[in-house]
C-alpha positions in Angstrom: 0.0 0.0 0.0 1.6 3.4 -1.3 1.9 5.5 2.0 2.2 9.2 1.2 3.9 11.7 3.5 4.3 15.5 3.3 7.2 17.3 5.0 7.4 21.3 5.0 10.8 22.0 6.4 12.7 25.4 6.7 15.4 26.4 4.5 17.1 28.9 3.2 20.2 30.9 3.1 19.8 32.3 6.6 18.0 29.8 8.6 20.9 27.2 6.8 20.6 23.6 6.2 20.3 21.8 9.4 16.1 21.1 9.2 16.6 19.4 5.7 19.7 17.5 6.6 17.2 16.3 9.7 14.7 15.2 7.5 17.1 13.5 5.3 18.9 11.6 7.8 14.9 10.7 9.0 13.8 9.1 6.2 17.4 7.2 5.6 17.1 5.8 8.9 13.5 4.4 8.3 12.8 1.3 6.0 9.4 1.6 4.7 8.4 0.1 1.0 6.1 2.1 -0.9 7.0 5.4 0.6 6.2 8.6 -1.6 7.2 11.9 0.3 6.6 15.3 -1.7 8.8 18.0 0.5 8.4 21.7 0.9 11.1 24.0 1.6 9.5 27.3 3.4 10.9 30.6 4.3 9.6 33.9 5.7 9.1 35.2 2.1 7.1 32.1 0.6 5.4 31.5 3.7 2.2 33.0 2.4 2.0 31.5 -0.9 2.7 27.9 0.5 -0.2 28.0 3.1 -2.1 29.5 0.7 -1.9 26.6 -1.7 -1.9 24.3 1.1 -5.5 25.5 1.8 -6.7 25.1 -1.7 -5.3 21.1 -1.8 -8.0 19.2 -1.3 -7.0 16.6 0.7 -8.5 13.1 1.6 -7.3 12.4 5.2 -7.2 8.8 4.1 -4.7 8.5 1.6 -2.5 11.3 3.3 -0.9 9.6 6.0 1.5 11.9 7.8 2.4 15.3 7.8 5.8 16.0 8.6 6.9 19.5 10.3 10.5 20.8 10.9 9.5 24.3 11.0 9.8 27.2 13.3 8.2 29.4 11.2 4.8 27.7 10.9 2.6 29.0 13.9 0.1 27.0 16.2 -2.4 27.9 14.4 -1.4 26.9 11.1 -0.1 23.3 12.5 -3.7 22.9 14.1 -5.1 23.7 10.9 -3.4 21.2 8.7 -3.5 18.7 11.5 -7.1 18.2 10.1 -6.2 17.2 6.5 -4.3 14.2 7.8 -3.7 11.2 10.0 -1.3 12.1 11.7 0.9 15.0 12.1 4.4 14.7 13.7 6.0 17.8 14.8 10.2 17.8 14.9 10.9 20.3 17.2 14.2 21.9 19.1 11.8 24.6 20.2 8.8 23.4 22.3 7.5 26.9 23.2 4.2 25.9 21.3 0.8 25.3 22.4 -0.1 22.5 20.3 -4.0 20.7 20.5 -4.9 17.6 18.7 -5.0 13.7 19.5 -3.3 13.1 16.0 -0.3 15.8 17.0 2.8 13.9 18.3 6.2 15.5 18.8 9.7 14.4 18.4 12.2 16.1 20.4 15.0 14.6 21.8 16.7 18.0 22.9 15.2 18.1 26.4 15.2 14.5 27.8 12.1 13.2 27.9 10.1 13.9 31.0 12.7 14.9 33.3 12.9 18.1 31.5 10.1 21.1 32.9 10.4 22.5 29.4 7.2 19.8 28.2 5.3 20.1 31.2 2.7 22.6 29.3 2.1 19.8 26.6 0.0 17.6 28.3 -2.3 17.4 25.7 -0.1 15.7 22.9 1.3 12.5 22.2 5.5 12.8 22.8 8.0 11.1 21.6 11.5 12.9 24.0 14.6 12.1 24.4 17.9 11.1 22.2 17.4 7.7 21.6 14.6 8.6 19.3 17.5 10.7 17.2 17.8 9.1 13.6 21.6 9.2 14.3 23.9 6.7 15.5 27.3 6.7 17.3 30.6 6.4 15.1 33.2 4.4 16.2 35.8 6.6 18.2 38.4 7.9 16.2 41.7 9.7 16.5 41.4 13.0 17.4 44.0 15.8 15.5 42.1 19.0 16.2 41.1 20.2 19.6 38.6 23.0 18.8 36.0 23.2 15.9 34.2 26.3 15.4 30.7 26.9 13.5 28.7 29.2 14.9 25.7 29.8 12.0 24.8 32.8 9.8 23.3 34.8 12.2 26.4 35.5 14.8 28.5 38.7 14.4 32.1 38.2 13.5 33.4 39.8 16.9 31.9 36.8 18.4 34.4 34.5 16.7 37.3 36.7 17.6 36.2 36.3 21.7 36.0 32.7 21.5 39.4 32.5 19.6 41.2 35.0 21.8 40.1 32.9 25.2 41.0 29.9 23.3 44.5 30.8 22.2 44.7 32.2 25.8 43.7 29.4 27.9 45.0 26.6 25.8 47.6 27.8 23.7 48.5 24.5 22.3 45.5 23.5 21.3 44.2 23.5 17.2 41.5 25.1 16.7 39.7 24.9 13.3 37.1 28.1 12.0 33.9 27.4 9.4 31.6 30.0 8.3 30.5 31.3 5.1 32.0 34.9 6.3 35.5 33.1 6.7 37.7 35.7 4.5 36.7 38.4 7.2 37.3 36.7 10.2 40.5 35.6 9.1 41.7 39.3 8.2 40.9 39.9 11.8 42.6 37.2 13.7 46.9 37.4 14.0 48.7 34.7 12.4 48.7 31.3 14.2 50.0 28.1 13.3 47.3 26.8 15.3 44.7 28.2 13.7 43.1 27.1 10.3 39.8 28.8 8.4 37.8 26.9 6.0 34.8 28.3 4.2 31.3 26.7 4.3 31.8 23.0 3.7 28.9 20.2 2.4 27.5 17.8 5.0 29.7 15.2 4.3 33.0 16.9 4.6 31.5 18.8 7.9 31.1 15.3 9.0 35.0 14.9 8.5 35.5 17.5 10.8 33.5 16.5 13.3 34.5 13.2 13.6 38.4 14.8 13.6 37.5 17.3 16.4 37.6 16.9 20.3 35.5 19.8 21.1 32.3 21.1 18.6 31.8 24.8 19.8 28.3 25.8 18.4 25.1 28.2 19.4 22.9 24.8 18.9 20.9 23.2 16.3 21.3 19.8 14.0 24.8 19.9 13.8 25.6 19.6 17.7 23.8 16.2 17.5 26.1 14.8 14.3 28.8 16.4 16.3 27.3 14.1 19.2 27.0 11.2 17.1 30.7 11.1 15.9 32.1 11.5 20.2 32.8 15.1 19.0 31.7 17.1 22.3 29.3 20.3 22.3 30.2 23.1 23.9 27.5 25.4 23.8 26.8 29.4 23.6 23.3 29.9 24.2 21.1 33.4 22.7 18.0 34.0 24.6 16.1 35.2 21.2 17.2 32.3 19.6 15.1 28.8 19.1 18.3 26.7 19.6 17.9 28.4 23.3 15.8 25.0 24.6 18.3 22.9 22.2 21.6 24.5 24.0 19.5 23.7 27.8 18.5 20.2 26.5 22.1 18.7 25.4 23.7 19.8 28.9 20.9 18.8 30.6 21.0 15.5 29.8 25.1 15.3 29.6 25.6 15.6 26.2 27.6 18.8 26.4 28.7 21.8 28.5 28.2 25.4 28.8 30.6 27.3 27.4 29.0 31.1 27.1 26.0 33.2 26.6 25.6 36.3 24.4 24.2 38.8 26.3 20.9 41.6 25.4 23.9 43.9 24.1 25.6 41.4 22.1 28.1 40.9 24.3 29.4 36.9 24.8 29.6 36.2 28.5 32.1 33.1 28.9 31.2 30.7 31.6 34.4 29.2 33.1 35.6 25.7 33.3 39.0 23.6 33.0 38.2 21.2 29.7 39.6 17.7 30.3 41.3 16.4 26.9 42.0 13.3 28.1 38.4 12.3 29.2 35.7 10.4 27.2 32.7 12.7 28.1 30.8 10.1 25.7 31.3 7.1 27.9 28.1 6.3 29.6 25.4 8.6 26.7 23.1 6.6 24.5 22.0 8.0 21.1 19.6 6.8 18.7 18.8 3.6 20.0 14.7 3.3 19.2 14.2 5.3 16.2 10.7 3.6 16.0 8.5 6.6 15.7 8.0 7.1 11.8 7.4 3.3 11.6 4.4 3.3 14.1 2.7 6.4 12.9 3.0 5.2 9.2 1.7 1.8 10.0 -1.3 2.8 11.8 
């Protein structure tokens, strides 16, 4: 029996490509014959136009079997609205600020730990799915390690940003490699002092980002997908959290649960506060953290 699933999933130059590499890695992880999924990529300036057509879709709840939502920038009430055209509805959230209704609403966020979290205590009404051994990744076997420090922070964060965090660095460990990704490269590394300890690479594709990561000791990041690849290949988050920002729950989920450690804030004037601590290179931070070990939520809500 074809099973049909629509997925409208952020993207675009700004909000980057973490949401659709989710979604990707989703549906690689599940194996499901007879699988048709029709994906739509939203941003603030098509927002409009795609509900709009979404409205005039006349749907027939039966043969639409799941809606699929990596979006921040869909409201409540647009969720609730679509929730009625299908099945089921399955919400993949960092953020769960929402205030969701409906017995065919589930969410899947493993940011926050399940239950022990007070984040989800407001969504009593939905069906949840918490915690990161409902991740579609899986841990890498460890690898050597031959840089200390890698640095993405997203397109979003200021360039004086990246020359605080590599001025502490190179100050408190000034042996340590650090390695710099952004898209804004070229005018961070006309900024920083020569160091032989210090490389710059521009924007990379997932797989090569992947290299890094599973290279790296130390993943410094404001949050999002990539701090749970990083997770997945025993390359340890340390996280700079942005009150304003809807990786805030993400950066309060992953060292909540273990999975990383505080490493700063950015203050309401812009300002990055560091939070101090003595980083132990020779400890396994991984050692007793389970990822991805029941990723059996898109099988049960497509074979209902």
């Amino acid at each position: 029996m074809l099973k049909k699933v629509l997925a409208i999933i952020d993207f675009s130059e700004k909000i980057g490509n973490g949401h659709k590499n989710r979604v990707n890695s989703i549906f690689k992880k599940i194996k499901i014959e007879q699988l048709e999924v029709q994906k739509i990529l939203l941003d603030y300036t098509n927002k409009e136009i795609v509900i709009n057509n979404l409205k005039e879709t006349h749907f027939q709840k039966e043969s639409s079997q799941l809606l699929l939502i990596d979006s921040f920038i869909l409201s409540d009430e647009e969720i609730i609205f679509l929730s009625n055209f299908f099945k089921n509805v399955l919400v993949i959230d960092d953020w769960i600020g929402r205030k969701l209704i409906g017995d065919n609403i589930y969410i899947l966020d493993w940011t926050a730990m399940a239950d022990r979290s007070p984040i989800h205590l407001s969504q009593k009404n939905l069906k949840k799915f918490l915690g990161l051994e409902y991740c579609p990744i899986q841990r890498k076997q460890q690898s050597k390690k031959t840089n200390d420090f890698l640095i993405h922070l997203g397109s979003n964060i200021k360039i004086s940003i990246y020359l605080d965090i590599i001025e502490y660095i190179s100050r408190k460990y000034n042996d340590k490699k650090i390695t710099v990704i952004d898209k804004k490269i070229i005018k961070i590394k006309e900024m920083i002092p020569s160091s032989k300890n210090c490389k710059f690479l521009d924007y990379l594709t997932e797989n090569e980002f992947k290299k890094y990561l599973h290279s790296s000791r130390f993943f410094i990041s404001t949050g999002g997908w990539s701090c749970y690849q990083a997770i997945s290949f025993n390359c340890f988050p340390l996280l700079i959290s942005l009150n304003d920002s809807n990786t805030y729950f993400d950066c309060y989920g992953i060292v909540f649960g273990g999975y990383g450690k505080a490493f700063g804030f950015i203050n309401e004037f812009g300002k990055l506060n560091f939070i101090s601590q003595d980083l132990d290179f020779q400890n396994n931070y991984f050692s007793a953290n389970k990822i991805g070990e029941k990723f059996l939520l898109l099988n049960k809500l497509l074979d209902q």
